[in-house]
C-alpha positions in Angstrom: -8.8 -19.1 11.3 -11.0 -20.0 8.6 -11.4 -16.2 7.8 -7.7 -15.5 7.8 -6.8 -18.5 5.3 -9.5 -17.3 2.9 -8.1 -13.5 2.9 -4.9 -14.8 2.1 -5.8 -17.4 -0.3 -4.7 -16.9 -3.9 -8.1 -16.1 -4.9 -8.8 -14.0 -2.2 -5.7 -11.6 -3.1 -6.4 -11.7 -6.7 -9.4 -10.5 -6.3 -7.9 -8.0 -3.6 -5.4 -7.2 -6.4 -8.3 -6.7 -9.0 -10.8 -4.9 -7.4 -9.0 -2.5 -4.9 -5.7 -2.7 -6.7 -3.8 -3.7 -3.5 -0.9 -5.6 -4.3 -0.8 -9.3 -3.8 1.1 -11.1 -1.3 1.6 -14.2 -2.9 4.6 -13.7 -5.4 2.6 -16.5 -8.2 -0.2 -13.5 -8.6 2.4 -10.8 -9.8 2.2 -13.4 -13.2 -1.0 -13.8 -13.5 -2.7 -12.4 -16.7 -5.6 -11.1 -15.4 -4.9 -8.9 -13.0 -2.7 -6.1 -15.2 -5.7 -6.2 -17.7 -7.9 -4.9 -14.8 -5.2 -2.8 -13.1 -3.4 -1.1 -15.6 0.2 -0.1 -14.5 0.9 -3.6 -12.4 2.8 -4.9 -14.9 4.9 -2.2 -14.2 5.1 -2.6 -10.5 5.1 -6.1 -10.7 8.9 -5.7 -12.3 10.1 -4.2 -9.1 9.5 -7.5 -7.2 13.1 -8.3 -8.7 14.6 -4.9 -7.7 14.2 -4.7 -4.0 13.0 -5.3 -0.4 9.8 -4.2 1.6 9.5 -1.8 3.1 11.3 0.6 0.8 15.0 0.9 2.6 15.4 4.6 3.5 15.9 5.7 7.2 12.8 7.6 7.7 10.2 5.4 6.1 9.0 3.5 9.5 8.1 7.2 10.9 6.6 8.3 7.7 4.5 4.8 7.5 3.2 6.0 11.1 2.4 9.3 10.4 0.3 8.3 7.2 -1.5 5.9 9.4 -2.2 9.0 11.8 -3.4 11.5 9.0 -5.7 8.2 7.8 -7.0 7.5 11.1 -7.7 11.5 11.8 -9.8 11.5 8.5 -11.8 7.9 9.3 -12.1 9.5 12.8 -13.4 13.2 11.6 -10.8 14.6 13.3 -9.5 16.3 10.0 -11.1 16.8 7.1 -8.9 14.9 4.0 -7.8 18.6 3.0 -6.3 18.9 6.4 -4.8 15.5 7.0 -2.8 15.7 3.9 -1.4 18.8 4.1 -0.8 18.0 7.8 1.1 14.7 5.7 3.3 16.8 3.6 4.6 19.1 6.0 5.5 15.6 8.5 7.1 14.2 5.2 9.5 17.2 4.8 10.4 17.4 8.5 10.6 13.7 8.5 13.0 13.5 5.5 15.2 16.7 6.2 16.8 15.0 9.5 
């Protein structure tokens, strides 16, 4: 529990936000000054916050969010090199968004 509460602490997720320029969870840190000086081009995706809902809202983006998973998973597993797994990625993300 005690691990779970620090990861998503406001410090832990500026610092997530900072140094692996994962977006926080906690709307207050899409404010803060610091972390668009160390990750340039928040700012701008900060804005959307007001814009929308996530996950994006397009039909396909569940099976697309699994399949990205899978080409990420074949890479960490060595199953495909990152070459492979991506263009494996682009041809599921055409089938995926022509049905």
């Amino acid at each position: 529990m005690q691990y779970i509460q620090f990861q998503t602490s406001a410090q832990a997720q500026k610092d997530h936000a900072i140094d692996g320029a994962n977006m926080p969870t906690r709307v207050a840190l899409f404010k803060d000054a610091d972390i668009p000086q160390a990750w340039p081009g928040f700012d701008v995706l900060a804005e959307q916050l007001t814009y929308g809902k996530f996950p994006p809202q397009f039909t396909w983006f569940e099976e697309w969010r699994r399949s990205l998973a899978t080409a990420t998973q074949d890479v960490m597993g060595g199953r495909k090199s990152p070459a492979d797994a991506t263009k494996w990625l682009v041809d599921e993300t055409t089938r995926i968004s022509s049905q």
